[in-house]
C-alpha positions in Angstrom: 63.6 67.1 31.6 63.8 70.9 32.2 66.7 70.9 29.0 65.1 69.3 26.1 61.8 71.5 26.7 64.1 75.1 27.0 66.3 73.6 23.6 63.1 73.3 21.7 62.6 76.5 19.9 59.1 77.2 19.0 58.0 76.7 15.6 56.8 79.7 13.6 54.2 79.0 10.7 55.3 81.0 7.6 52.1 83.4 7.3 51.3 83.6 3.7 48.8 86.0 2.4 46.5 84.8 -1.1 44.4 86.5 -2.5 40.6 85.4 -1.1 39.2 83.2 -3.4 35.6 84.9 -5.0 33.0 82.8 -5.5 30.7 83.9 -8.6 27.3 84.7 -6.4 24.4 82.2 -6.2 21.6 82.8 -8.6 18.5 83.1 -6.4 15.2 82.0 -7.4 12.0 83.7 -6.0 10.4 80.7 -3.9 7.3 79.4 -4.5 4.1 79.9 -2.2 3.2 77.4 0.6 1.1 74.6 -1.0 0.3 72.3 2.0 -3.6 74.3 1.5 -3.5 73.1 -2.0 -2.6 69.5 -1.2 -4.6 69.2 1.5 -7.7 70.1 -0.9 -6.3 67.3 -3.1 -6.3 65.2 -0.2 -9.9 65.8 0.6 -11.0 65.6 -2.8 -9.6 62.0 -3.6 -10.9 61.1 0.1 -14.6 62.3 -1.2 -14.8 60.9 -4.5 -13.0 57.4 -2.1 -15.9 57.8 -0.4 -18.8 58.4 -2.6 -17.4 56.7 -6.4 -17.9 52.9 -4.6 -20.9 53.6 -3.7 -22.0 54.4 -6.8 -20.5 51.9 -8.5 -22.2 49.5 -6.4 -25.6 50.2 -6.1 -25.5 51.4 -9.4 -24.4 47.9 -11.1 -26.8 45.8 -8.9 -29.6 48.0 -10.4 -28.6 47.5 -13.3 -27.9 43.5 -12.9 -31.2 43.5 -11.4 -33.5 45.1 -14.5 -31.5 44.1 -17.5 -30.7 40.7 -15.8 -33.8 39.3 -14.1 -32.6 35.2 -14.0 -29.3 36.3 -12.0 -29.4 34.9 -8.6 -28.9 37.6 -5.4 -25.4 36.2 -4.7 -23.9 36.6 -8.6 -25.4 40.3 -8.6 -23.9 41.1 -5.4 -20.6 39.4 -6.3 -20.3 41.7 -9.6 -21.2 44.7 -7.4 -18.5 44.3 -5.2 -16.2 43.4 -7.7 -16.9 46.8 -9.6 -16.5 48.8 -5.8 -12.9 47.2 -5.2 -12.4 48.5 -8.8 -13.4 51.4 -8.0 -11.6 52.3 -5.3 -8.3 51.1 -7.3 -8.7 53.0 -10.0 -9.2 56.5 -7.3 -6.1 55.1 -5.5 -4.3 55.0 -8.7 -5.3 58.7 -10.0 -3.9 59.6 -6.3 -0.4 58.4 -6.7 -0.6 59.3 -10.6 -0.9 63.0 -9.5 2.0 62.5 -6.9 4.0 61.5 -9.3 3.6 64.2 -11.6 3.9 66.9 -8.9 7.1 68.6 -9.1 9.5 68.6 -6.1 9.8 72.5 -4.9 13.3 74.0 -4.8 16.0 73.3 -2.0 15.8 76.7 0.4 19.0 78.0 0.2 21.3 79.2 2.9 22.0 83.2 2.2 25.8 84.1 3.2 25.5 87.7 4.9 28.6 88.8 2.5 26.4 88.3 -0.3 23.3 90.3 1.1 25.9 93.6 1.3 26.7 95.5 -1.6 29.3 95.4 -4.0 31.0 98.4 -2.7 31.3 97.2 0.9 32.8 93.6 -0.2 35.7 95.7 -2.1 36.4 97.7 0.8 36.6 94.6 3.1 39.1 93.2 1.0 41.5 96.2 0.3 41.5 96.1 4.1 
């Protein structure tokens, strides 16, 4: 046991030196402010006018059923008032996830190396060295 361990010669790795590969440095783009206050204004806006538009849009048509439409029982009035609310509130859903859509995504963070926060001068000097 003791031989084959004391013939085995330990292996040296041939150290070769190359040149450090330089990457070109990242372009960095000033990042945008914070808009979760903006969105959340969004949010309440489209909750409001969820709110407030079927409302409108009922009472308003069975008014108007009502006056221009006199012979129209209670139940047909109330069933076109409804109908226009439900319409309603699609048509705000729909503006909701319209403006999602066309919001564009922010860009990625990006990771900042600390060789590339130095200056020129001191990455040179690192590599002569």
């Amino acid at each position: 046991m003791g031989k084959k361990n004391k013939n085995k010669q330990p292996e040296t790795a041939a150290v070769v030196e190359s040149e450090p590969v330089i990457e070109p440095p990242v372009q960095q783009y000033p990042q945008e402010e914070d808009t979760s206050g903006e969105v959340f204004l969004w949010l309440l806006a489209y909750s409001v006018l969820m709110f407030t538009l079927p409302f409108l849009g009922f009472y308003g048509v069975r008014s108007w059923l009502q006056e221009s439409f006199p012979h129209l029982d209670l139940f047909t009035v109330n069933c076109w008032s409804v109908l226009t609310a439900v319409l309603v509130v699609n048509l705000v859903v729909a503006m909701y996830v319209l403006k999602a859509f066309r919001e564009k995504p922010p860009p990625p963070l990006e990771h900042v190396r600390e060789d590339e926060e130095e200056e020129p001068e001191a990455i040179e000097t690192k590599k002569e060295q």
